[in-house]
C-alpha positions in Angstrom: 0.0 0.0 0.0 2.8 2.2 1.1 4.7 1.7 -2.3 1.4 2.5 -4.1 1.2 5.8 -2.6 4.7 6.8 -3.3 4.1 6.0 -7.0 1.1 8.1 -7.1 2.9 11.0 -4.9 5.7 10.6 -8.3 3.6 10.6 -10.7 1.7 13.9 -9.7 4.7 15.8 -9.0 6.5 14.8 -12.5 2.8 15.2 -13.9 3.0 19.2 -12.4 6.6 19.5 -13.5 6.1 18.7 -16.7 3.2 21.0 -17.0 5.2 23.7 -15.6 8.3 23.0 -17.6 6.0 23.5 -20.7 4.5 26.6 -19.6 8.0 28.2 -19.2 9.2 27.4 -22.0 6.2 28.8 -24.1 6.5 32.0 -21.9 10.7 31.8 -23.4 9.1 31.5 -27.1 7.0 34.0 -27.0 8.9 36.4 -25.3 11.6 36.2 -27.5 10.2 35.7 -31.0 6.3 37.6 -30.2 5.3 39.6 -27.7 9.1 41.0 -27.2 8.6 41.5 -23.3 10.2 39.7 -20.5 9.1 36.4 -20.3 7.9 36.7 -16.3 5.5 39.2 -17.7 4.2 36.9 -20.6 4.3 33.9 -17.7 2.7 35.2 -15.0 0.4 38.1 -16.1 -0.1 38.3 -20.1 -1.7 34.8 -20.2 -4.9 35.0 -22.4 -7.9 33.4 -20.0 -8.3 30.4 -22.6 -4.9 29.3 -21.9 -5.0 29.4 -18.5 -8.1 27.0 -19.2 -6.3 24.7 -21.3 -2.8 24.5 -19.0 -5.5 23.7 -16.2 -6.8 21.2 -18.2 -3.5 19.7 -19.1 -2.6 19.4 -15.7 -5.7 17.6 -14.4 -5.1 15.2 -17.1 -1.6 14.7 -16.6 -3.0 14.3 -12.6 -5.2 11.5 -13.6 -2.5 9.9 -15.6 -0.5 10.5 -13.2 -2.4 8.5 -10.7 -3.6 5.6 -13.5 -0.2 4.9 -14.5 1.1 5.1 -10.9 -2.0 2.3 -9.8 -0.6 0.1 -12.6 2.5 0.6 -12.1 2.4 -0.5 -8.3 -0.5 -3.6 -9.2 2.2 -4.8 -11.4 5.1 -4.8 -9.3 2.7 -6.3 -6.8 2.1 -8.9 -9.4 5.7 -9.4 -9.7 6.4 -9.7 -5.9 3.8 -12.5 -5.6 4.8 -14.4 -8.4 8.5 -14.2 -7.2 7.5 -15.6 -3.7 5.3 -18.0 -5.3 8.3 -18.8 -7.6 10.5 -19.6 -4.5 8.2 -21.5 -3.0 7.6 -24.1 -5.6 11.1 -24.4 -5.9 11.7 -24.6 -2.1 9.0 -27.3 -2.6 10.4 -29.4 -5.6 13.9 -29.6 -3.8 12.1 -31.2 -0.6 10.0 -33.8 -3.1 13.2 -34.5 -5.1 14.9 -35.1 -1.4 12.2 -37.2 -0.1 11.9 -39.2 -3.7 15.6 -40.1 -3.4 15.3 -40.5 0.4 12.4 -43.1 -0.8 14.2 -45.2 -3.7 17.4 -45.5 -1.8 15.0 -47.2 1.1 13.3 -49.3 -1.5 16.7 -50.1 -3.1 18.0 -51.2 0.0 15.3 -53.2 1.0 15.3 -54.9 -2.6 18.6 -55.8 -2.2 18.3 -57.5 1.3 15.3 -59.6 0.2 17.7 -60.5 -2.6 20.5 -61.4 -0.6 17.8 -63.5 1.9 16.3 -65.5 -0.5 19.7 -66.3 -2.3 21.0 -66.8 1.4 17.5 -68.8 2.6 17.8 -71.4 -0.9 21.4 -72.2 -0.4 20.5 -72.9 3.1 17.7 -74.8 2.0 19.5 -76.8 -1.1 22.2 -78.5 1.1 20.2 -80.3 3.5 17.8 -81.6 0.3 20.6 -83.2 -2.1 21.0 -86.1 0.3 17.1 -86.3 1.1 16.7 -86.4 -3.5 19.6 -88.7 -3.9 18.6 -91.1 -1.1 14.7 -91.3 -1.8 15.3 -93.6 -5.2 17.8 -96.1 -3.0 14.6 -96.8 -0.6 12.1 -96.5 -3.4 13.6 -99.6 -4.7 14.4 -101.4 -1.9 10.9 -101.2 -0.6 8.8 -104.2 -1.3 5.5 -102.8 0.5 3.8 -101.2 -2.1 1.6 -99.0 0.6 5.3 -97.7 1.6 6.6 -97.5 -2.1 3.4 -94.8 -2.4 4.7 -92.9 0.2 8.2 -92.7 -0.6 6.9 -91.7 -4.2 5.1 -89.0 -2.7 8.1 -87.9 -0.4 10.1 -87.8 -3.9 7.8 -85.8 -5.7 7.4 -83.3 -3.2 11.3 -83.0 -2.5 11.7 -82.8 -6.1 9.4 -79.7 -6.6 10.8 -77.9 -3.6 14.2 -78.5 -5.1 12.8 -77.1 -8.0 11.5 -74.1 -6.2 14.6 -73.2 -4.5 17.2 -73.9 -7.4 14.6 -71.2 -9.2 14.6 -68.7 -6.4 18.4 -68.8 -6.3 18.6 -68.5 -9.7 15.9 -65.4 -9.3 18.2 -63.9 -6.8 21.4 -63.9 -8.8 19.6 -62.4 -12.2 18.3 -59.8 -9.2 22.2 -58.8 -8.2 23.2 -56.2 -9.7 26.6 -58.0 -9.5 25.6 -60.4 -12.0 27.6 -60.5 -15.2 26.4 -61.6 -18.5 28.5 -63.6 -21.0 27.9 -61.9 -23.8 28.5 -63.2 -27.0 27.9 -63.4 -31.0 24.7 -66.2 -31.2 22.8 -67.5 -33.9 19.6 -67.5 -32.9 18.3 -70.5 -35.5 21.1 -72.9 -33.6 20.0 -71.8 -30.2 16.4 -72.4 -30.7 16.8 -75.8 -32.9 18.8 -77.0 -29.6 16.2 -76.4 -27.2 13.2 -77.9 -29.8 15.6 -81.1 -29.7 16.1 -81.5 -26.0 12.3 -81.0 -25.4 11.6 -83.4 -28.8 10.0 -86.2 -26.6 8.0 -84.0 -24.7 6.5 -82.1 -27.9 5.7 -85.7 -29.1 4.1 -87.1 -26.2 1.8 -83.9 -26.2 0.9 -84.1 -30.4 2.7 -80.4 -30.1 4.4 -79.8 -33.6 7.0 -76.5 -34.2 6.9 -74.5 -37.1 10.5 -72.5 -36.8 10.3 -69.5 -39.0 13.8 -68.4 -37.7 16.6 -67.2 -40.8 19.4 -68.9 -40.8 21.6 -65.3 -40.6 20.4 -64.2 -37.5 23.0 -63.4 -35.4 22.3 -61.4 -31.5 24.5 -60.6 -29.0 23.3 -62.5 -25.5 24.6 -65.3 -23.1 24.4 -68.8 -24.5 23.6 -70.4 -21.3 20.9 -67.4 -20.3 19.3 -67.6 -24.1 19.1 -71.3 -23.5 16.7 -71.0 -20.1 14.9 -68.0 -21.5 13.5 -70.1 -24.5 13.6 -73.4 -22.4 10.7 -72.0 -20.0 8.7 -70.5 -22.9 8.9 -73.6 -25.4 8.2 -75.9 -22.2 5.2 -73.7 -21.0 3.7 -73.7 -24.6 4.2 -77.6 -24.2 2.5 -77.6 -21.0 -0.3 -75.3 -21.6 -1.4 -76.7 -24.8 -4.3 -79.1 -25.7 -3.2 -82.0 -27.7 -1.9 -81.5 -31.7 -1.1 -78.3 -31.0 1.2 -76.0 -33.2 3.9 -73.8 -31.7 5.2 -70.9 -34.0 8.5 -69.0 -33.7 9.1 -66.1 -35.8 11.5 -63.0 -35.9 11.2 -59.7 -36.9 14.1 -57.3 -37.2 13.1 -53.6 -35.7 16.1 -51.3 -36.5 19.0 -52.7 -34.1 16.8 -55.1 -32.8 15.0 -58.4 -33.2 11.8 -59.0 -31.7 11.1 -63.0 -31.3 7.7 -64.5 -30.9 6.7 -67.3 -29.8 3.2 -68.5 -30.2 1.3 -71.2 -29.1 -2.9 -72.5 -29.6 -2.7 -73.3 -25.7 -5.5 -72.5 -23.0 -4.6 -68.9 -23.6 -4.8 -65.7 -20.9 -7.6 -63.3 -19.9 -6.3 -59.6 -19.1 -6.0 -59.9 -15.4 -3.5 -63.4 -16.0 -1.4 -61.6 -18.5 -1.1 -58.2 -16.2 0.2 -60.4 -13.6 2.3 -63.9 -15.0 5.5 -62.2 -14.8 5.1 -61.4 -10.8 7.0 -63.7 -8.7 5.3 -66.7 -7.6 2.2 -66.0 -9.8 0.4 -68.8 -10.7 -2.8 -68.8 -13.4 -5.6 -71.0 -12.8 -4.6 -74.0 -14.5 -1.1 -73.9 -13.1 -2.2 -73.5 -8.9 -1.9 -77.3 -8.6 0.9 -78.5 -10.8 3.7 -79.2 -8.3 6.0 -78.6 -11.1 5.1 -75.2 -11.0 6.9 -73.1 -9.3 5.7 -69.3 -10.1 9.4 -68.4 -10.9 9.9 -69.4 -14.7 8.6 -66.2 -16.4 9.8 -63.7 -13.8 13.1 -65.4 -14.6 12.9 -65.5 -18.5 11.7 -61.4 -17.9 15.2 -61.0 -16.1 17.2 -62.8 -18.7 15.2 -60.7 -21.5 15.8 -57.3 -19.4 19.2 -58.0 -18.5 20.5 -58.1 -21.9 18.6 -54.5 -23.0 15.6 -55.9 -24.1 12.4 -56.1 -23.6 9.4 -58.9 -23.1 5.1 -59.4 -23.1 2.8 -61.6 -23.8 -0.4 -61.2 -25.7 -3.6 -63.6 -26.1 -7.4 -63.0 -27.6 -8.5 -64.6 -24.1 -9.6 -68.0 -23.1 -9.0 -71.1 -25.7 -7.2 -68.7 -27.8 -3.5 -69.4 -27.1 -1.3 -67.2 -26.0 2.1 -65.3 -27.7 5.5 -64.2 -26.1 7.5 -61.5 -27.6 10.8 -60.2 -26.7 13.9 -58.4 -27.8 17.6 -58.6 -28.7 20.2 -56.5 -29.8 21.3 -57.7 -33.0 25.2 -58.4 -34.0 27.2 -55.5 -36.1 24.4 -52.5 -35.1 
């Protein structure tokens, strides 16, 4: 308010001056090029009525401009003072959101990491004491001669087996987790890679009617970890198997997408509704179908997403819903790009 009234004090006193400074110098003028009398005479006491009128007049308006311009003047820098505050505010207030953000993720960071380093800690732990308990459980399974006995040593087997499975998975999570973990990267034809894995599963595609069409060049080259590649397309290929009614087709196919290739795999399973394909690559995430298979573990995807992820790439799965089979993509870096 104070700084308002100053500039309106300003205003009307440069208004006046100005008014003034014009008057004089008319008086000068006409004194020296008119009237030819000293110019305090012409100023003060030979000024025609009208022009006294019109000087008034001037003044008043320089007054009320005076006073607008002064009002704008002060509303502005008003303006500028709130914004300026408001200004330093919102920064004051992004630097404390960008502290407490990275307050926030090095907590969640830290807590990822010692889940990591339990679980891996917890199936090591877990894996010594059940070697002996899997290698032993055969030896008494023929031995026994009771056949109610032999049932429950096949049951003890099974079980061990699947939580052997479980924990050799959740290790394996764990290291794909560390950020420690290295990759062996190297030059891999992708056609050789796959054709390996289609052999090695050849009596389980036959004992499902499950044929492969392989649509794979034979040029393509990526750059990824042999053994890594191998699980990654091991889990798919098996859950395709697995998840598939009887003379089923799987289809692999590549499609090169400027440095990358993006691989699909496709299979005329059970297929996925939305909320099963928002969630099968969270850990121990089991669909429908797969809650009572005890050679499921929950871990397979989440694994084949770290694989994918840890070489650059990327990986989903897409399906038309129930009975309509369901298709993996993912992506790898292809060789001289």
């Amino acid at each position: 308010m104070l700084e308002c009234i100053k500039h309106q004090y300003k205003a009307i006193v440069i208004s006046i001056c100005l008014v003034f400074l014009g008057w004089t110098i008319h008086a000068i003028l006409e004194s020296l090029f008119f009237y030819k009398k000293p110019f305090l005479d012409i100023l003060i006491t030979d000024v025609p009525l009208y022009d006294i009128f019109i000087r008034t007049g001037v003044v008043i308006c320089f007054f009320i401009f005076g006073i607008l311009l002064s009002s704008n003047l002060a509303q502005r820098k008003k303006a500028e003072e709130e914004l300026k505050k408001a200004h330093e505010a919102l920064n004051i207030a992004n630097k404390n959101l960008e502290r407490k953000v990275k307050e926030r993720t090095a907590e969640v960071e830290k807590l990822l990491l010692q889940k990591d380093e339990f679980i891996g800690k917890l199936g090591h732990d877990l894996k010594n004491p059940l070697s002996p308990i899997v290698n032993l459980i055969p030896l008494l399974e023929k031995r026994e001669k009771n056949p109610e006995s032999k049932e429950i040593l096949e049951a003890i087997h099974r079980n061990a087996d699947n939580m052997k499975n479980i924990v050799i998975k959740t290790i394996e999570l764990a290291r794909l987790n560390s950020p420690n973990t290295k990759l062996l990267i190297d030059d891999t034809n992708l056609l050789d890679e796959i054709n390996d894995v289609v052999k090695r599963n050849k009596r389980f595609l036959k004992e499902n009617n499950i044929e492969v069409d392989n649509n794979i060049g034979e040029n393509i080259v990526i750059k990824a970890d042999k053994l890594r590649i191998e699980e990654l397309f091991d889990n798919i290929i098996k859950n395709a198997i697995k998840y598939s009614r009887n003379a089923g087709t799987i289809t692999i196919d590549a499609k090169q997408d400027n440095n990358f290739i993006t691989i699909s795999i496709k299979d005329t399973g059970i297929g996925m509704n939305k909320e099963q394909l928002s969630h099968i690559f969270d850990e121990f995430y089991k669909a429908d179908e797969a809650r009572h298979d005890f050679n499921c573990s929950g871990l397979g995807l989440p694994i084949c997403k770290r694989i994918v992820e840890k070489h650059g790439g990327k990986i989903w799965a897409e399906s038309s819903g129930k009975g309509k089979g369901t298709t993996f993509y993912f992506t790898f870096e292809l060789v001289g790009n």
